[in-house]
C-alpha positions as CSV (number, residue, x, y, z in Angstrom):
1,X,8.0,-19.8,-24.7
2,X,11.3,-20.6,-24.0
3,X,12.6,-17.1,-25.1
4,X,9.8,-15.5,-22.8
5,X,11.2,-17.1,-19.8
6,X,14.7,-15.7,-20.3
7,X,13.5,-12.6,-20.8
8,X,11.7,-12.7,-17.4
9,X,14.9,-14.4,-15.8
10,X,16.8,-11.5,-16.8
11,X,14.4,-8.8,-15.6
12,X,14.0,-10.7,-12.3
13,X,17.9,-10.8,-11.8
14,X,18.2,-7.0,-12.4
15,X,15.2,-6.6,-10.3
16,X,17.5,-8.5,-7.2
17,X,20.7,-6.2,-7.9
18,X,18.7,-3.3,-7.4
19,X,16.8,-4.5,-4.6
20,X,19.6,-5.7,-2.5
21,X,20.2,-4.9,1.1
22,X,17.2,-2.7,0.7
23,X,14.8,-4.3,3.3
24,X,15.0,-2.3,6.6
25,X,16.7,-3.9,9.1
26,X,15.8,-3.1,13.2
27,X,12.2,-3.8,15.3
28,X,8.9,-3.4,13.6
29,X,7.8,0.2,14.2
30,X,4.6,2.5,14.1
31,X,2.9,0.5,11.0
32,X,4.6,-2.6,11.0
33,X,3.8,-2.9,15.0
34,X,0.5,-2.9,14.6
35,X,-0.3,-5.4,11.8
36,X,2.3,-8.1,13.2
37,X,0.1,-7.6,16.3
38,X,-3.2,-7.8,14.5
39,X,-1.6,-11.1,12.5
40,X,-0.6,-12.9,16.1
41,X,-4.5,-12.8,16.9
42,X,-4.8,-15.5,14.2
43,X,-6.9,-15.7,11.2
44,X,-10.1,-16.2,12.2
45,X,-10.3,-13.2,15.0
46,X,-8.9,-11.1,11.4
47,X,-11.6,-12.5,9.2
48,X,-14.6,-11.5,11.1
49,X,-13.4,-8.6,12.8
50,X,-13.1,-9.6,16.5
51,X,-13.1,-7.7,18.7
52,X,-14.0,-4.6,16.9
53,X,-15.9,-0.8,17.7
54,X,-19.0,-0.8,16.4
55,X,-20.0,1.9,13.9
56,X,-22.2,3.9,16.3
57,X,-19.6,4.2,18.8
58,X,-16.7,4.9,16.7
59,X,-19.2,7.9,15.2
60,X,-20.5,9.2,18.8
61,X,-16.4,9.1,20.1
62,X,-15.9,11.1,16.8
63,X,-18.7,13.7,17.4
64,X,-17.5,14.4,21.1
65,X,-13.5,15.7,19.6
66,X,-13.6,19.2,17.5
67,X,-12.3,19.0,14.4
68,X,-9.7,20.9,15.4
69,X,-8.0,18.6,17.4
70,X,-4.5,19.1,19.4
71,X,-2.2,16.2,19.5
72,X,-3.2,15.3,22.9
73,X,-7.2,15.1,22.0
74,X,-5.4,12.8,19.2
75,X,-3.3,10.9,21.6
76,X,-6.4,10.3,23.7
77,X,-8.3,9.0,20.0
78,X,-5.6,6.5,19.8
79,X,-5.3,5.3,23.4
80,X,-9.6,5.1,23.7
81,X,-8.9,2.9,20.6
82,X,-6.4,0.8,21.5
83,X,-7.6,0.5,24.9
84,X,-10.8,-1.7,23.3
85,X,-8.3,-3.5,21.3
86,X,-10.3,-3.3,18.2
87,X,-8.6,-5.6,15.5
88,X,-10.0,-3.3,12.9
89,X,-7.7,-0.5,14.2
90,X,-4.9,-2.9,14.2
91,X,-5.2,-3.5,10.9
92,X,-5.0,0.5,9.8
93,X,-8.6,0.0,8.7
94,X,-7.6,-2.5,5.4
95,X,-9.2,-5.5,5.2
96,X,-7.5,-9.1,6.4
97,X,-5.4,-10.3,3.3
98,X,-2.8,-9.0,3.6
99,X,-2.5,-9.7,7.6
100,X,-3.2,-13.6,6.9
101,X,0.3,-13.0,4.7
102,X,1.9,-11.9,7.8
103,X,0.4,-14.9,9.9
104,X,1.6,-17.4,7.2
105,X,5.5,-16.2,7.2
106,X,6.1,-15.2,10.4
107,X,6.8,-19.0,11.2
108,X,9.3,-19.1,8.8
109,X,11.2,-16.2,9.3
110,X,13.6,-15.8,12.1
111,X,13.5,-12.2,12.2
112,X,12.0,-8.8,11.4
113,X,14.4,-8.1,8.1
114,X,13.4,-11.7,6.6
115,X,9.8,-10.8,6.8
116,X,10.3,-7.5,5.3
117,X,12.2,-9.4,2.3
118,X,9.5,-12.1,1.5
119,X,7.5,-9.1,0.8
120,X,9.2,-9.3,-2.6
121,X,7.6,-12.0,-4.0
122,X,4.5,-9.6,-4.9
123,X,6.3,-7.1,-7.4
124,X,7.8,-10.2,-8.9
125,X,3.9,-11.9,-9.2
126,X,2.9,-8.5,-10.6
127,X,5.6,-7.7,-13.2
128,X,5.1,-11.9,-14.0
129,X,1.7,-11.0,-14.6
130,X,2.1,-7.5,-16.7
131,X,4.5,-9.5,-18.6
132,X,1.8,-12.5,-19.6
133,X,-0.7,-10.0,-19.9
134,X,0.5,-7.0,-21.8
135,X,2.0,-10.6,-24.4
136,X,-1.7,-11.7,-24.7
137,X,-3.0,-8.1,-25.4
138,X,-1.3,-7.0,-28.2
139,X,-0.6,-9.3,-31.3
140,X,2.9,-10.6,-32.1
141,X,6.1,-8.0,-31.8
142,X,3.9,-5.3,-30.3
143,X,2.8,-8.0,-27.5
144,X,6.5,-8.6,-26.5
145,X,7.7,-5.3,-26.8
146,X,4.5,-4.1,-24.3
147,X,5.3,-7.0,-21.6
148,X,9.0,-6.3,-21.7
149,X,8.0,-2.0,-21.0
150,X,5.9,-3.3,-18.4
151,X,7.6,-5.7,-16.5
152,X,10.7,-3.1,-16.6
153,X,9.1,-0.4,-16.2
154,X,7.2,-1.6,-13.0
155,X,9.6,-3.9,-11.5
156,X,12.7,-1.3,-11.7
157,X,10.9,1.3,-10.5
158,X,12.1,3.2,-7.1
159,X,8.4,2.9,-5.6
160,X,8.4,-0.5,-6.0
161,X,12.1,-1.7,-5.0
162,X,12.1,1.1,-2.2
163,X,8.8,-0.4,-0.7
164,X,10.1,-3.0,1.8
165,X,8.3,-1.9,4.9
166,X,5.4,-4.5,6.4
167,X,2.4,-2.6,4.2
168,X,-0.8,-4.3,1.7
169,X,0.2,-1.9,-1.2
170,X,2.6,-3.9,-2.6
171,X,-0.5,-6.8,-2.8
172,X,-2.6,-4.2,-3.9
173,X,-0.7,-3.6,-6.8
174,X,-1.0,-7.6,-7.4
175,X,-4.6,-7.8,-7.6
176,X,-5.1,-4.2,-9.7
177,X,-2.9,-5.6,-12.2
178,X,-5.0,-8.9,-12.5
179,X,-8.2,-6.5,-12.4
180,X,-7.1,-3.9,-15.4
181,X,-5.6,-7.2,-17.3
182,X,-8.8,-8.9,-17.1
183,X,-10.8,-6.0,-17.8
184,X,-8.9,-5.2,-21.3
185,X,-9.3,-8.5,-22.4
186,X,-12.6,-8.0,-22.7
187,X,-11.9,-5.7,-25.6
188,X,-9.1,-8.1,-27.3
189,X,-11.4,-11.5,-26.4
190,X,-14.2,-11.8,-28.3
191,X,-14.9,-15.3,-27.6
192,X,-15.5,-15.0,-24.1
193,X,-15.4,-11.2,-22.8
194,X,-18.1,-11.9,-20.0
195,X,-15.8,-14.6,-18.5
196,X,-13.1,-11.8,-18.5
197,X,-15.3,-9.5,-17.3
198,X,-17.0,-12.0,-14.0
199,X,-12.9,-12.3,-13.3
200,X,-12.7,-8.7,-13.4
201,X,-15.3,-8.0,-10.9
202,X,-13.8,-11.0,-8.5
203,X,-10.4,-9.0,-8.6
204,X,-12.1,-5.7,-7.9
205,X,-14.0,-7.1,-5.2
206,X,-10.2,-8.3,-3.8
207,X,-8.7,-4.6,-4.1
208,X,-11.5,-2.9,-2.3
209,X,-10.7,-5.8,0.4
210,X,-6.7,-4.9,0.5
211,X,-7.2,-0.9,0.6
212,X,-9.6,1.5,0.8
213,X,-8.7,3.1,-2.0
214,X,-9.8,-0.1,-3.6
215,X,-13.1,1.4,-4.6
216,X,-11.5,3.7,-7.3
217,X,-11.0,-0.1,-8.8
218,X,-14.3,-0.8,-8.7
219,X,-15.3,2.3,-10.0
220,X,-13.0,1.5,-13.1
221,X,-14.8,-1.5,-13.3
222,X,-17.9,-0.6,-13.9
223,X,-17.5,2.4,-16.1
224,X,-15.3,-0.3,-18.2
225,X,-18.4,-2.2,-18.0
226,X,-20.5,0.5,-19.3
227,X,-18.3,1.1,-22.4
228,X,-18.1,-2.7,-23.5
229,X,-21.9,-3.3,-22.7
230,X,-22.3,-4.2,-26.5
231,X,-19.5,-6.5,-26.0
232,X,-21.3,-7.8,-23.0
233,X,-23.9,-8.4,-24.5
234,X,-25.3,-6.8,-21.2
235,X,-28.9,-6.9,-19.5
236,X,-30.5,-7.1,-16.2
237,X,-29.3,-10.3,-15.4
238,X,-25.6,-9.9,-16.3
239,X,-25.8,-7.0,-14.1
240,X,-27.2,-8.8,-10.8
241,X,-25.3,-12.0,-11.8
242,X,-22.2,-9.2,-11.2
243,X,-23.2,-7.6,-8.2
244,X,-24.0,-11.0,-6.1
245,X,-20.1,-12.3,-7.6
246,X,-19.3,-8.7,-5.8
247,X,-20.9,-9.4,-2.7
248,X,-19.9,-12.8,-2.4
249,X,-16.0,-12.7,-3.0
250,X,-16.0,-9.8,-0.2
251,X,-17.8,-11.4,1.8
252,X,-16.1,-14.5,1.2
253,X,-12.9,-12.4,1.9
254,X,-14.0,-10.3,4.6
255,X,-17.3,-11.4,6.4
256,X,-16.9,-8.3,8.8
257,X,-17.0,-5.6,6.0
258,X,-20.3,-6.5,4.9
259,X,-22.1,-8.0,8.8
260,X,-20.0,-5.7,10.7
261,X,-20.1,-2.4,8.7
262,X,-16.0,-2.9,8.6
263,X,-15.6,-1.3,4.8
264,X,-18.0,2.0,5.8
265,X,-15.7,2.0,8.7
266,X,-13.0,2.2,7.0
267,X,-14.0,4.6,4.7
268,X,-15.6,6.9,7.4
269,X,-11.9,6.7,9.3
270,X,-10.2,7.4,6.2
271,X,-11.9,10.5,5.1
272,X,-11.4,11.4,8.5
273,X,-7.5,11.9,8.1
274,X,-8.1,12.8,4.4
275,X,-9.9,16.1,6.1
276,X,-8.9,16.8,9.7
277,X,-5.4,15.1,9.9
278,X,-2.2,16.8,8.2
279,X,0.6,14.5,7.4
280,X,-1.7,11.6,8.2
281,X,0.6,9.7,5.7
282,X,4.5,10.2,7.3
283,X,4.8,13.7,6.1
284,X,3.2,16.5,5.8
285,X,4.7,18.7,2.1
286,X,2.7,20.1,-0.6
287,X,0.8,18.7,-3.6
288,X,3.2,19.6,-5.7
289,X,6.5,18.8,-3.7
290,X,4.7,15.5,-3.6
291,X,4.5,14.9,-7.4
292,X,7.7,16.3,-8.1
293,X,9.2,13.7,-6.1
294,X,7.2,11.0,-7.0
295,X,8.6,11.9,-10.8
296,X,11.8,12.7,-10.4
297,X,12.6,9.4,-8.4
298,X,11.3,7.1,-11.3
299,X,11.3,9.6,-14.5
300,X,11.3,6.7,-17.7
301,X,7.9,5.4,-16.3
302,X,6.2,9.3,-16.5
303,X,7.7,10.3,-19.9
304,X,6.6,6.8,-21.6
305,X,3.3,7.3,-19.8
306,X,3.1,10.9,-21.3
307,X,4.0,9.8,-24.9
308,X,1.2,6.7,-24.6
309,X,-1.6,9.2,-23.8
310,X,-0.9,11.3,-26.3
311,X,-0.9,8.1,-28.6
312,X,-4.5,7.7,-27.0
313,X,-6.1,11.2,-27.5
314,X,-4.8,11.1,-31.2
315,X,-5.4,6.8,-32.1
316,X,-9.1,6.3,-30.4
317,X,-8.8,2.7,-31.6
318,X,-6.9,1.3,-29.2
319,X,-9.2,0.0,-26.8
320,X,-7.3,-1.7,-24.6
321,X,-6.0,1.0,-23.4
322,X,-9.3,2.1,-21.6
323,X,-9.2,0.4,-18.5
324,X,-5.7,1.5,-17.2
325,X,-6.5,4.9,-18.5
326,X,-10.0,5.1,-16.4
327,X,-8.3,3.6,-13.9
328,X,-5.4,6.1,-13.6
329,X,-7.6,9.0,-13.6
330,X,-9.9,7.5,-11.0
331,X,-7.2,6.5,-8.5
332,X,-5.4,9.6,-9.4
333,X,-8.7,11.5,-7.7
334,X,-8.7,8.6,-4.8
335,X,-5.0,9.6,-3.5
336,X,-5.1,13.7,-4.2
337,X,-4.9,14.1,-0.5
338,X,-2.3,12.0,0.5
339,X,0.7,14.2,-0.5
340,X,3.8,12.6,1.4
341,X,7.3,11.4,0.0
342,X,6.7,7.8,2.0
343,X,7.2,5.7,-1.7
344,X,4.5,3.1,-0.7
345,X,1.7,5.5,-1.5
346,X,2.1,6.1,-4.7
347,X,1.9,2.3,-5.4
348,X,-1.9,2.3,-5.7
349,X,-1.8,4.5,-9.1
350,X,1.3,2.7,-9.9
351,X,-0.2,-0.6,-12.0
352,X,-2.4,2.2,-14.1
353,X,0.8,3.8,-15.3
354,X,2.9,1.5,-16.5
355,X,0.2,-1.1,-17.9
356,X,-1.0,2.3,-19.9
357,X,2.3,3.3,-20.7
358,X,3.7,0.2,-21.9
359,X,0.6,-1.2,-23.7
360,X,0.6,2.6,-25.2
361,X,3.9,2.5,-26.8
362,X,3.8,-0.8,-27.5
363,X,1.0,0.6,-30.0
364,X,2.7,3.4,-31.0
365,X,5.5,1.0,-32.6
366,X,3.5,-1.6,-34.0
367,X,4.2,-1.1,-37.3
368,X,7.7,-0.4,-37.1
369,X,10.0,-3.3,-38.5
370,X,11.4,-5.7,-36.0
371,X,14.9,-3.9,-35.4
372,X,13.8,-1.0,-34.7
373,X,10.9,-2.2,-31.9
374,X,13.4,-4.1,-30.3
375,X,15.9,-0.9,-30.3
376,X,13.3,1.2,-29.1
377,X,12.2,-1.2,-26.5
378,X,15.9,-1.8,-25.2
379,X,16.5,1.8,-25.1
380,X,13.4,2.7,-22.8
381,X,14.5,-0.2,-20.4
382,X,18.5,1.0,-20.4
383,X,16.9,4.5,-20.1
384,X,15.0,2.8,-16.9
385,X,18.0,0.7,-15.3
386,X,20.4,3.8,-15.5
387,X,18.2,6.3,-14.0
388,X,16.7,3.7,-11.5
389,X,19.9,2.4,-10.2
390,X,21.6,5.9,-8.4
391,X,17.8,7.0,-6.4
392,X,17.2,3.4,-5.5
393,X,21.0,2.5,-4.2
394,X,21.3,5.9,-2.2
395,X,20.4,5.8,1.7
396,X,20.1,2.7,1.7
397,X,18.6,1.7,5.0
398,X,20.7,1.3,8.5
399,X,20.0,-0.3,11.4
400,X,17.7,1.5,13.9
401,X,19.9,1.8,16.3
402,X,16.9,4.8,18.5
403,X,14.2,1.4,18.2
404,X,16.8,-1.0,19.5
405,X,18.1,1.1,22.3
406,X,13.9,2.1,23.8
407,X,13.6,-1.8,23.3
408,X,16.6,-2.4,25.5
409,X,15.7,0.2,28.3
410,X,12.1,-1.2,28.2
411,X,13.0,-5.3,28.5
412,X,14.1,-5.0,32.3
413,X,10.9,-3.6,33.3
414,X,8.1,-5.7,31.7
415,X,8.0,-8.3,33.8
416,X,6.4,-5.7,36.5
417,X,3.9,-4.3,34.1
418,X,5.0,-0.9,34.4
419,X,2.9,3.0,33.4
420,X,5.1,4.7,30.9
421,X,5.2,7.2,29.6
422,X,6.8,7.5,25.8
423,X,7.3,9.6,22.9
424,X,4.2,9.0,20.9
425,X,5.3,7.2,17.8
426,X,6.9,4.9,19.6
427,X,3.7,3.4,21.4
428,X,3.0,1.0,18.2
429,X,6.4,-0.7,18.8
430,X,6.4,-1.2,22.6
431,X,2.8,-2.3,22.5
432,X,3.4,-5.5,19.9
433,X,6.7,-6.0,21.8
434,X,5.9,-5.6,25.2
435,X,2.1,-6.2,25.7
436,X,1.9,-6.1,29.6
437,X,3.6,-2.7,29.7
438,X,1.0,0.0,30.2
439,X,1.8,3.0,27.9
440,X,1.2,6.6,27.7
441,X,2.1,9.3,25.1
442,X,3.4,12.8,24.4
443,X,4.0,14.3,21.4
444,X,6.7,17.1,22.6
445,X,8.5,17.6,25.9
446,X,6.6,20.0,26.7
447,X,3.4,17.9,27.6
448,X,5.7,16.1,29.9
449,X,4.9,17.3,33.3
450,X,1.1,18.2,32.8
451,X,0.8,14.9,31.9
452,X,2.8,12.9,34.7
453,X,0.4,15.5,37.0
454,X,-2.8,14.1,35.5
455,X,-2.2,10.4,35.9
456,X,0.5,8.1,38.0
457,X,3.6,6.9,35.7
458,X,6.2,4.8,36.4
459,X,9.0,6.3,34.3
460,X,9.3,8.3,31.5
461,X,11.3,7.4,27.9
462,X,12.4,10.5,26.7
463,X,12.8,12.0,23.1
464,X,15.3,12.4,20.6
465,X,18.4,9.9,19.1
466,X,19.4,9.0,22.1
467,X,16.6,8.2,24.6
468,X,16.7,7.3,28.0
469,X,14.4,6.8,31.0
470,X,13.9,9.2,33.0
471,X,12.4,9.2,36.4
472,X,9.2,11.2,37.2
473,X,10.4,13.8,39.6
474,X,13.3,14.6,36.9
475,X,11.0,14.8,33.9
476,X,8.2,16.9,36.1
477,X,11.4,19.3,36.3
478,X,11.6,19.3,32.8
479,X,15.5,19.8,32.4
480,X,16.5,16.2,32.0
481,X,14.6,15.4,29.2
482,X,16.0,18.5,26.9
């Protein structure tokens, strides 16, 4: 045990070289904004969804926009939304987990950086956990040389260490670990697999509570479910027994998304930017743009993944290897829309990979003598570290210098509960900061005056590095905002 824990020391310690000075520094913008506002409600107004749209009305407001939407039909969406204050909305549609994280260390942290940096402690849960697990999967030298891949491969990773904005997926990542862990011991326990596989369904029932994409878990689950029925021993019972566990841990978790319709609105919501919103997800590139950089920034990962399922088509008997495998095709199918280079979102698929990767070579080798596993297995993670190390150091982050300077023209003026009018991606961060200021947006400077002429504004904050405010007559005019 005692060798185990070095080995984890060591992968840890790496795992803080790479990740230093990589938490963003500057005010909580756009995303960020908007869950430290929805965690300052408190818990309770979080776990039951108060106040919140209901489904009808969100529908009927949906109906009455064309798909086709310009960005000020969208700006109006927003505002209407915000304007009920609907927690929900707040919360980007997750469930309240995550937020109730937020509520817990934002006492203890004296600023925004801080909180962005105890974000940490859930890749280090989740490569503790691949580690543990990928050990107890495999027998002997093939067990350690699988948790040592995984907890590597995961933990060094550029998604992972370049994920340090206020976001669930990082805890996401957490719970689908537990899940796929759980759900392969029921091929490699055959003492108690249904005790693996009630734990299983209790960690599934947490993802679809932490993301949406949560249901391509659950999905996993069941066709896992399906396969080791023999195992099982399944029947009617087993199954309802499974279904109530479901019910109950969400609604344990998340009262709203079962009394409240919260989950099918989140759903609805997301397949609504999935089909009528391009770069819903911070950018707006191709599918394969996307994939090439989501490969190129953490290549050891992808090859070793590529190797293991080749291992899998050829060895069928490796079934422990079936839930991350039905898991990565599944989530795979979940995220094929959301093509952006923001790191975060790869993170969901991310647990699949590596578990199936590691676990895969870790098979591939098992009858190799001791030297050589050990060679092979301090090879891959050298091969990790030294292609990690250059993408995850570069452009490193800076101080946001735009955020802080809107901040500092806006202070002076929120004591008198002003009407501005501000770029629009900036309206997140002014609302958590400055609550009694009345905002407007614009997209471009071009909306500017038609919009000052449809409603009363008391200044305008205008675009670019350097903004300033502007009074209304001068924006109207157009030329001093350019």
């Amino acid at each position: 045990m005692l060798k185990h824990a070095a080995i984890v020391a060591a992968i840890l310690a790496i795992f803080a070289a790479l990740a230093r000075n990589t938490a963003g520094y500057g005010p909580y913008c756009y995303d960020e904004a908007d869950y430290m506002y929805a965690a300052e409600r408190g818990m309770a107004p979080n776990w039951i969804d108060s106040p919140t749209n209901s489904l009808p009305a969100l529908i009927r407001v949906g109906l009455d926009r064309p798909r086709d939407q310009g960005q000020g039909q969208r700006a109006e969406l927003s505002e209407w939304i915000r304007g009920t204050d609907d927690i929900l909305f707040y919360r980007h549609w997750h469930g309240p987990i995550y937020i109730s994280w937020l509520e817990l260390t934002r006492p203890f942290a004296s600023e925004e950086r801080t909180v962005r940096a105890a974000g940490d402690i859930f890749p280090l849960l989740t490569a503790i956990a691949m580690y543990f697990g990928a050990l107890s999967l495999l027998p002997r030298a093939a067990g350690s040389v699988a948790a040592i891949l995984a907890a590597a491969l995961f933990l060094w990773s550029f998604p992972v260490v370049r994920t340090t904005e206020l976001a669930p997926h990082q805890l996401f990542a957490l719970s689908t670990t537990l899940t796929l862990i759980c759900l392969a011991k029921i091929w490699q326990d055959s003492r108690s697999p249904r005790a693996w596989w009630y734990a299983a369904v209790a960690f599934a029932a947490a993802d679809v509570c932490i993301l949406e994409v949560g249901l391509a878990m659950a999905a996993t689950a069941l066709v896992c479910g399906y396969l080791a029925r023999k195992r099982l021993n399944a029947d009617w019972a087993l199954a309802a027994r499974s279904i109530a566990l479901l019910i109950a841990v969400i609604t344990a978790i998340w009262p709203a998304a079962i009394f409240k319709l919260s989950l099918l609105k989140s759903y609805l919501f997301m397949a609504y930017l999935a089909l009528f919103r391009h770069g819903a997800w911070g950018s707006d590139i191709g599918l394969g743009e996307t994939w090439r950089l989501r490969i190129a920034s953490s290549p050891v990962p992808w090859i070793v993944f590529a190797v293991a399922a080749v291992c899998f088509m050829r060895r069928r008997r490796a079934p422990v290897l079936i839930p991350s495998a039905t898991f990565t095709v599944l989530m795979f199918l979940a995220i094929s829309r959301v093509n952006t280079d923001v790191p975060r979102y790869v993170l969901p698929l991310w647990p699949g990979i590596v578990l199936f990767g590691a676990l895969g070579a870790a098979i591939l080798v098992e009858k190799w003598r001791a030297p050589a596993q050990s060679a092979i297995a301090l090879l891959i993670c050298a091969a990790m570290f030294l292609t990690s190390w250059p993408n995850i150091r570069r452009n490193l982050p800076r101080p946001n210098r735009r955020a802080e300077a809107i901040l500092a023209i806006v202070a002076p003026l929120a004591p008198s509960h002003p009407v501005l009018l501000v770029p629009h991606d900036d309206m997140p961060m002014l609302h958590y900061y400055f609550p009694g200021v009345r905002v407007k947006t614009y997209y471009t400077a071009d909306e500017i005056p038609s919009l000052i002429h449809a409603q009363p504004v008391d200044g305008v904050v205008s675009p670019g590095d350097a903004p300033r405010l502007v009074g209304t007559k001068e924006a109207a005019a157009g030329s001093a905002l350019h």
